[in-house]
DSSP file (Angstrom, degrees, kcal/mol; ACC not computed):
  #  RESIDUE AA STRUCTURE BP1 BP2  ACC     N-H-->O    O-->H-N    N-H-->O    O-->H-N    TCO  KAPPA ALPHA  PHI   PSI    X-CA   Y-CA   Z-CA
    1    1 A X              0   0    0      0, 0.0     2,-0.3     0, 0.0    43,-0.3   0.000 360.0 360.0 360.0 146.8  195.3   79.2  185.3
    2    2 A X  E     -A   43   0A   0     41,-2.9    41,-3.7    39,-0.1     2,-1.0  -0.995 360.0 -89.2-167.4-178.3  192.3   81.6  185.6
    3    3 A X  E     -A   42   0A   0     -2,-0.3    39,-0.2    39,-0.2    38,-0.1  -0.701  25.7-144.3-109.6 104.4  190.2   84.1  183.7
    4    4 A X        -     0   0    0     -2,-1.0     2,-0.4    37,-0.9     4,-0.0  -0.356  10.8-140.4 -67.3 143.2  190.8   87.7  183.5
    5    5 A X  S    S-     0   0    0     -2,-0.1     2,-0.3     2,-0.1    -1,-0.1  -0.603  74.0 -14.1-101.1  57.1  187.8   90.1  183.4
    6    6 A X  S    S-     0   0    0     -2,-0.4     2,-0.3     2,-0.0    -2,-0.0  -0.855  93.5 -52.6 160.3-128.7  188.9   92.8  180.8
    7    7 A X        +     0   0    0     -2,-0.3     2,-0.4    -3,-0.0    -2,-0.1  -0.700  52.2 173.7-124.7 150.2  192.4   94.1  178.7
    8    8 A X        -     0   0    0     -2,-0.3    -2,-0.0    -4,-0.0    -4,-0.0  -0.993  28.9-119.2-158.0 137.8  195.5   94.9  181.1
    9    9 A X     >  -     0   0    0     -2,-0.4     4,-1.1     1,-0.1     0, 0.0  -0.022  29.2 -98.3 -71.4 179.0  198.6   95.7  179.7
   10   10 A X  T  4 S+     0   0    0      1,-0.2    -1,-0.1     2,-0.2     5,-0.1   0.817 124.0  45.4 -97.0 -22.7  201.6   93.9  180.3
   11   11 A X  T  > S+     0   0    0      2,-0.1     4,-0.7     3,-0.1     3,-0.3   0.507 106.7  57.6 -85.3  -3.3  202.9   96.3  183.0
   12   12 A X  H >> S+     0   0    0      1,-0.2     4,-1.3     2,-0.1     2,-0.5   0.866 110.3  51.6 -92.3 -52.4  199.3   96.5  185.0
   13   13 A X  H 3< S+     0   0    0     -4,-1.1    -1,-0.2     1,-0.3    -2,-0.1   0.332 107.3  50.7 -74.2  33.4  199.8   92.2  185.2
   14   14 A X  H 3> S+     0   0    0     -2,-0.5     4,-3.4    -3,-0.3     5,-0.3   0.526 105.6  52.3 -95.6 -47.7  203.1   92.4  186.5
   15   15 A X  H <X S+     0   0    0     -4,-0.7     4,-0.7    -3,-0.5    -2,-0.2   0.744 110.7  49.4 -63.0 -23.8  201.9   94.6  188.9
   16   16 A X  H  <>S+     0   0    0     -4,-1.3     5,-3.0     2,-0.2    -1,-0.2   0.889 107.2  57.0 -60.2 -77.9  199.2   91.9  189.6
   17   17 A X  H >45S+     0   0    0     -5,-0.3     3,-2.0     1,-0.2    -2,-0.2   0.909  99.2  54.4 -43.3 -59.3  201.6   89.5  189.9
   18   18 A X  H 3<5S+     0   0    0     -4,-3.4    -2,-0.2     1,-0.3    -1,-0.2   0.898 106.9  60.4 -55.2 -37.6  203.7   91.0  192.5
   19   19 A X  T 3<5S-     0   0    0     -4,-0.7    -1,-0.3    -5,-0.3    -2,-0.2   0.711 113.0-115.0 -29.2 -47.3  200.8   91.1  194.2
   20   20 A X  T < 5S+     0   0    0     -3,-2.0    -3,-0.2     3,-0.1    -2,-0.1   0.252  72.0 131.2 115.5 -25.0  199.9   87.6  194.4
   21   21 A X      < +     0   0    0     -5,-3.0     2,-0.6     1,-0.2    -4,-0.2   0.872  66.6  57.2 -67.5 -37.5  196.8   87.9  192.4
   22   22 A X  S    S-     0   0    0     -5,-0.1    -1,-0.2     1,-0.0    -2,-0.1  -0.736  85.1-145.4-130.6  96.7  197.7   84.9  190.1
   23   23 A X        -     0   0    0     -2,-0.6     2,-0.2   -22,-0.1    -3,-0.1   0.140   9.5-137.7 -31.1-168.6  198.3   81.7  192.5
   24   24 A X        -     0   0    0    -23,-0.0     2,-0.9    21,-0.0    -1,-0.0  -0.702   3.5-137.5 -68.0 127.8  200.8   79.3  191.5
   25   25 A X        -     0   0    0     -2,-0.2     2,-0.6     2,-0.0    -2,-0.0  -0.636  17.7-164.0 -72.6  97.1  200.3   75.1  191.6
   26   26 A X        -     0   0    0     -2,-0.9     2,-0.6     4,-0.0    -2,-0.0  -0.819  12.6-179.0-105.6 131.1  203.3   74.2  192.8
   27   27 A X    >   -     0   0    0     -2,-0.6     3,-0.8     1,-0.2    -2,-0.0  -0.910  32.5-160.6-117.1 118.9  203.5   70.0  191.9
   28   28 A X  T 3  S+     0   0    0     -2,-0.6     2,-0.3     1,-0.2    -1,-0.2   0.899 104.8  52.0 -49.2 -38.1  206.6   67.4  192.9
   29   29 A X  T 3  S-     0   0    0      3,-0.0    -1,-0.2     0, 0.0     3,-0.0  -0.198  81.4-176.7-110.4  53.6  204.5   65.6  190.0
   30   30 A X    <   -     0   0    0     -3,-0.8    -4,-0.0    -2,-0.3    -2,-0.0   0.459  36.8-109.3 -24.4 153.0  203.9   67.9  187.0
   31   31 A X        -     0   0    0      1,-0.0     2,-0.3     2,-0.0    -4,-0.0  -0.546  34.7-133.4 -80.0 179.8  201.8   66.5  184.2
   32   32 A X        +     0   0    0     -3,-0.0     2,-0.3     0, 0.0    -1,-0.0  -0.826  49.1 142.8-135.8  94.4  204.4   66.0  181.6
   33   33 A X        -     0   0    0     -2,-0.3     3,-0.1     2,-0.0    -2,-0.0  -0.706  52.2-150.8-121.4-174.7  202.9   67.6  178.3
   34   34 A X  S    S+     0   0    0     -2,-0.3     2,-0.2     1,-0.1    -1,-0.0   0.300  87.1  50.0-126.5 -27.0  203.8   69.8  174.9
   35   35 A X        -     0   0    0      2,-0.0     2,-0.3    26,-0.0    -1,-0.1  -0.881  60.1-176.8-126.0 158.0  199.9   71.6  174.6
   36   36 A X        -     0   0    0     -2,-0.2     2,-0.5    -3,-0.1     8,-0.1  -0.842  24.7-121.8-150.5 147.8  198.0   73.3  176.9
   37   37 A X        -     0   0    0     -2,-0.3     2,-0.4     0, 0.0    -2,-0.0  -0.536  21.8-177.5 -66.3 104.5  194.5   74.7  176.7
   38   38 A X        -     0   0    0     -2,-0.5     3,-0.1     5,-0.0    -2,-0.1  -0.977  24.3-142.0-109.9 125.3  193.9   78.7  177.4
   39   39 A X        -     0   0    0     -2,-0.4     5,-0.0     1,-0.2     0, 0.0  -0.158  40.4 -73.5 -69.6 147.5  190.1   79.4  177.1
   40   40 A X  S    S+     0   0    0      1,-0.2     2,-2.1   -37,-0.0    -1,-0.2  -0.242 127.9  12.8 -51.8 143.6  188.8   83.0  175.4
   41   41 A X  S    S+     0   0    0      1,-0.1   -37,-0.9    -3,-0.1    -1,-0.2   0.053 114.5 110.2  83.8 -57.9  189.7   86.0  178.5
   42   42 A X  E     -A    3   0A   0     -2,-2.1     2,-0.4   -39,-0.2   -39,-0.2  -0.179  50.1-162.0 -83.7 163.3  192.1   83.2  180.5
   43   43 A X  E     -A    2   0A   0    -41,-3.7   -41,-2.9    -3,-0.1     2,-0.3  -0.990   8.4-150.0-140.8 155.4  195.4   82.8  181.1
   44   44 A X        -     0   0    0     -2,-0.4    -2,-0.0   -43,-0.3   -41,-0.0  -0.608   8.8-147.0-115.5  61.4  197.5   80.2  182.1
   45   45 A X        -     0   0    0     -2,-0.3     2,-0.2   -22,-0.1   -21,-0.0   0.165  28.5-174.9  -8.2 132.7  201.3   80.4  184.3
   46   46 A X        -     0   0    0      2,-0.1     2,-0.6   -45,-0.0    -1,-0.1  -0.949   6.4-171.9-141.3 152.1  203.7   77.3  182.8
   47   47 A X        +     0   0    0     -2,-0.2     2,-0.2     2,-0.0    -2,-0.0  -0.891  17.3 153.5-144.3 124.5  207.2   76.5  184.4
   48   48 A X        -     0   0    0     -2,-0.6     2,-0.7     2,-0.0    -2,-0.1  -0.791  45.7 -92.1-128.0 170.4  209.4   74.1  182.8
   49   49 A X        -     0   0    0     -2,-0.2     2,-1.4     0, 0.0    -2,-0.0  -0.794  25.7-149.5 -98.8  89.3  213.0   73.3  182.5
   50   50 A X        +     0   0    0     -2,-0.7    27,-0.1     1,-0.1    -2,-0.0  -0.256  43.5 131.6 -33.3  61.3  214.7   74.8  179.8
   51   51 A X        +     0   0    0     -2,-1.4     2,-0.7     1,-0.1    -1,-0.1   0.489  46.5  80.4-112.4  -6.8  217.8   72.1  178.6
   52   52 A X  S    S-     0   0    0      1,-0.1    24,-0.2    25,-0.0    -1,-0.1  -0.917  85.3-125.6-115.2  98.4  217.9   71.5  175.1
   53   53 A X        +     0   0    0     -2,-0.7    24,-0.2    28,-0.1     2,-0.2   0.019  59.5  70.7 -49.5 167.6  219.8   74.7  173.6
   54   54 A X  E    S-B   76   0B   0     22,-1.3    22,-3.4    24,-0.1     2,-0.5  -0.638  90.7 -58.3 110.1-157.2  218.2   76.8  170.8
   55   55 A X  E     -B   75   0B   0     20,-0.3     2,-0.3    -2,-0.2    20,-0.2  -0.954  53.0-166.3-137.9  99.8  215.7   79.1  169.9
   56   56 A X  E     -B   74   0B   0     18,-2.5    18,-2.1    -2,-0.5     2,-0.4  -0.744  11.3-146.5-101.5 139.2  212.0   77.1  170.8
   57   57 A X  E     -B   73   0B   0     -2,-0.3     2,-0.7    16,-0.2    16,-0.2  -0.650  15.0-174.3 -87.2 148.1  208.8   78.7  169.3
   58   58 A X  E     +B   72   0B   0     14,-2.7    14,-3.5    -2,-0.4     2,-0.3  -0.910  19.8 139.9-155.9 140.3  205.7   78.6  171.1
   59   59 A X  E     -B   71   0B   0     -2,-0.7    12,-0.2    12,-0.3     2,-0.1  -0.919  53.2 -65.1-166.0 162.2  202.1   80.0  169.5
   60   60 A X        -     0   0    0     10,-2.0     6,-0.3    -2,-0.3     5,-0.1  -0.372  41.5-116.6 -67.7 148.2  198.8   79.4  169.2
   61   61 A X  S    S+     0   0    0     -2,-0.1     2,-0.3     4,-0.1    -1,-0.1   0.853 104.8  72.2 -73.6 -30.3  197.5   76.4  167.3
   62   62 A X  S  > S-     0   0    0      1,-0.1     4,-1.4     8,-0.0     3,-0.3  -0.621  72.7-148.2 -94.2 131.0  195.9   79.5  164.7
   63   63 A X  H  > S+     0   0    0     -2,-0.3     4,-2.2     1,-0.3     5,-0.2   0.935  99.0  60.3 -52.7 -52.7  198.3   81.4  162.5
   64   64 A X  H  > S+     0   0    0      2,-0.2     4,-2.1     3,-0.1    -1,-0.3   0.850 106.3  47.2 -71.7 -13.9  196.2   84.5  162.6
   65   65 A X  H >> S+     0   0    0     -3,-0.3     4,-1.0     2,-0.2     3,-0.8   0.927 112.3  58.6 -84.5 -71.8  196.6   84.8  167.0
   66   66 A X  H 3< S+     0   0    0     -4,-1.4    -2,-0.2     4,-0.4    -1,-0.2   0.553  99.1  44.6  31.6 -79.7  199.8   84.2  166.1
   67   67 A X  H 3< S+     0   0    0     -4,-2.2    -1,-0.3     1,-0.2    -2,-0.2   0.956 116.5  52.6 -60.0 -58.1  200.0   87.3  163.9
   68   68 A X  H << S-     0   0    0     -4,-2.1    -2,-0.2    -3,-0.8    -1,-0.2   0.703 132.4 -77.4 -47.0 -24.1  198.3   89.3  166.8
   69   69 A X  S  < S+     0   0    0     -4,-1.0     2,-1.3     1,-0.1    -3,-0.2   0.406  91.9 122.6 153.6 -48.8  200.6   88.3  169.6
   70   70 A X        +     0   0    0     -5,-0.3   -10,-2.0    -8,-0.1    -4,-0.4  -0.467  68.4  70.2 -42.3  48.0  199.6   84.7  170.7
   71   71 A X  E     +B   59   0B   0     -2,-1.3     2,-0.3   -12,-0.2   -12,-0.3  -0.973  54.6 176.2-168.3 163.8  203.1   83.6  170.1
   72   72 A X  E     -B   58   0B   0    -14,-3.5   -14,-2.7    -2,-0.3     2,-0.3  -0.914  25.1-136.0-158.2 163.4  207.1   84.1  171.9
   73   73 A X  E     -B   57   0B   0     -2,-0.3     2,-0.4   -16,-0.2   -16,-0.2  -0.988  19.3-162.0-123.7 127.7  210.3   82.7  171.1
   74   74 A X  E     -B   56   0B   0    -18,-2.1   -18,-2.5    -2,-0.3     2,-0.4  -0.983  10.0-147.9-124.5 135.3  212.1   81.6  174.3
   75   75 A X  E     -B   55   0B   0     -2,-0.4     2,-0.4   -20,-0.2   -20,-0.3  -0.895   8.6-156.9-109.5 133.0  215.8   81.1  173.8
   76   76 A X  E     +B   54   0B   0    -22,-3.4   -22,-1.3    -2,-0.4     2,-0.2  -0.986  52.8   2.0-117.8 111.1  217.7   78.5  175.7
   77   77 A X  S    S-     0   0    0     -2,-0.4     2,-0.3   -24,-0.2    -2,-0.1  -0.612  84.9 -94.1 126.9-158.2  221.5   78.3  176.5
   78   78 A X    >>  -     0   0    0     -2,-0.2     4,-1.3     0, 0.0     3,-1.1  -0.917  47.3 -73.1-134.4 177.1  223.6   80.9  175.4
   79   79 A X  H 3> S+     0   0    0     -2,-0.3     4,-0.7     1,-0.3    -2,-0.0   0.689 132.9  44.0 -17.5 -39.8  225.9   81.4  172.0
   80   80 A X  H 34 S+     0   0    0      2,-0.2    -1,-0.3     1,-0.2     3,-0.2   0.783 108.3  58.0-105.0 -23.9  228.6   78.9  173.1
   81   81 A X  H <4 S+     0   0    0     -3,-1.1    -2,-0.2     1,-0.2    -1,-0.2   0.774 111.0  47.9 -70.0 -13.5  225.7   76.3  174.3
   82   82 A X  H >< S+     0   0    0     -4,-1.3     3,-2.0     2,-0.1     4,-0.5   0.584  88.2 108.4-111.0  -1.3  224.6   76.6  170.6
   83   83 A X  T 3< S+     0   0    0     -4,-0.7    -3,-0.0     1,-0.2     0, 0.0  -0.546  81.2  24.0 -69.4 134.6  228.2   76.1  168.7
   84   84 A X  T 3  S+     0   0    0     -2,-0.3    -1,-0.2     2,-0.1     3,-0.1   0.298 107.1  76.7  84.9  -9.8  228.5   73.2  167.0
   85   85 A X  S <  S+     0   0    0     -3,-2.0     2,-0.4     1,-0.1    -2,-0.1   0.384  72.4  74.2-124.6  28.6  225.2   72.5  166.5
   86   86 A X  S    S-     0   0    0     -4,-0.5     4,-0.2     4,-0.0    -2,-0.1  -0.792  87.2-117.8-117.4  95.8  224.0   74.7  163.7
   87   87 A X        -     0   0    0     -2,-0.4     3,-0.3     2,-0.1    -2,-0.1   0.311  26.9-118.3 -56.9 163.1  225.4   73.3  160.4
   88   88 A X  S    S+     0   0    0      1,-0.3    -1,-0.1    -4,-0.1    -3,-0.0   0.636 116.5  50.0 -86.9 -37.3  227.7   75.9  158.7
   89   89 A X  S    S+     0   0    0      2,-0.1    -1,-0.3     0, 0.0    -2,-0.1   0.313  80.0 134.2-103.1  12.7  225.8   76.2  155.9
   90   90 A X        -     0   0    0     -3,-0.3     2,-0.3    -4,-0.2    -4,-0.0  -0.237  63.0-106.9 -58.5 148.0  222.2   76.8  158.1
   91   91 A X        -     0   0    0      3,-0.0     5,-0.2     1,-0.0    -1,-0.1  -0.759  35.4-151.7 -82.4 150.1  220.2   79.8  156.5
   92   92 A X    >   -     0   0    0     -2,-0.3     3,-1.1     3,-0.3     2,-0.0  -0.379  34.2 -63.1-112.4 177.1  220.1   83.1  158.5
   93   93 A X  T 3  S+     0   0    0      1,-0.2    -1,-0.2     2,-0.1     0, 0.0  -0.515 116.4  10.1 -47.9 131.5  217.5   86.1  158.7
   94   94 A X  T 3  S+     0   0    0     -3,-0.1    -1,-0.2     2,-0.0    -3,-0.0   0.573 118.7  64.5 116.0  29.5  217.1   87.8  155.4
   95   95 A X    <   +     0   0    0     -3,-1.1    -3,-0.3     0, 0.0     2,-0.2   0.132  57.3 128.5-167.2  61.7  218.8   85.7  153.1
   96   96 A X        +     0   0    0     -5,-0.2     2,-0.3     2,-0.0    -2,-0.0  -0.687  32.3 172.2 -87.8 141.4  216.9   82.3  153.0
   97   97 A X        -     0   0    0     -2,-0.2     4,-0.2     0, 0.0     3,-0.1  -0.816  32.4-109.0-146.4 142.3  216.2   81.3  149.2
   98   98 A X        -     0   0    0     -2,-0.3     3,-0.2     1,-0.1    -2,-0.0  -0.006  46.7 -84.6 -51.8 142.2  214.8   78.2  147.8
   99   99 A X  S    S+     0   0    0      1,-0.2    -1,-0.1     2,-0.1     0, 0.0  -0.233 115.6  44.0 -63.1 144.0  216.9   75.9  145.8
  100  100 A X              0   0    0     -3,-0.1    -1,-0.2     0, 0.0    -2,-0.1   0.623 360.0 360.0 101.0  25.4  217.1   76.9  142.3
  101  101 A X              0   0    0     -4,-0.2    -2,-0.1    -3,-0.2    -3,-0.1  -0.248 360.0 360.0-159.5 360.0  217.6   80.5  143.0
């Protein structure tokens, strides 16, 4: 983790990255957590092991960073790692409605 000193695009910190500018901690003993804390300006490198198929959300604890940006969906497995475990009846984009409707 560290603090960036103004706005960079998402191709100028790649470019960064190949560089070198942003260390990595590499640990045999990872902390084993769910949250981590990014401070206004900083940003924070996470590496885990993806194993439990689907489609995992990850945002900011506030709706409206969220809205801005502060949020990804990282998808795990592929199509046939997720058959069979999404009930037949599951609702899909753009045609959820509550029951009674």
């Amino acid at each position: 983790m560290g603090r960036l000193n103004g706005s960079f695009t998402p191709a100028e910190i790649e470019v960064r990255d190949m560089k070198g500018e942003f260390p990595r901690l590499r640990s045999n003993f990872p902390p084993n957590k769910d949250t981590v804390c990014v401070s206004h300006g900083s940003y924070m490198i996470i590496q885990f092991i993806a194993d439990n198929p689907g489609w995992w959300f990850l945002h900011c604890h506030l709706d409206f960073h969220a809205l801005i940006g502060m949020a990804m969906v990282v998808r795990v497995g592929t199509d046939a790692d997720l058959r069979g475990l999404i009930p037949p009846n599951f609702p899909r984009c753009n045609n959820f409605a509550p029951p009674g409707f």
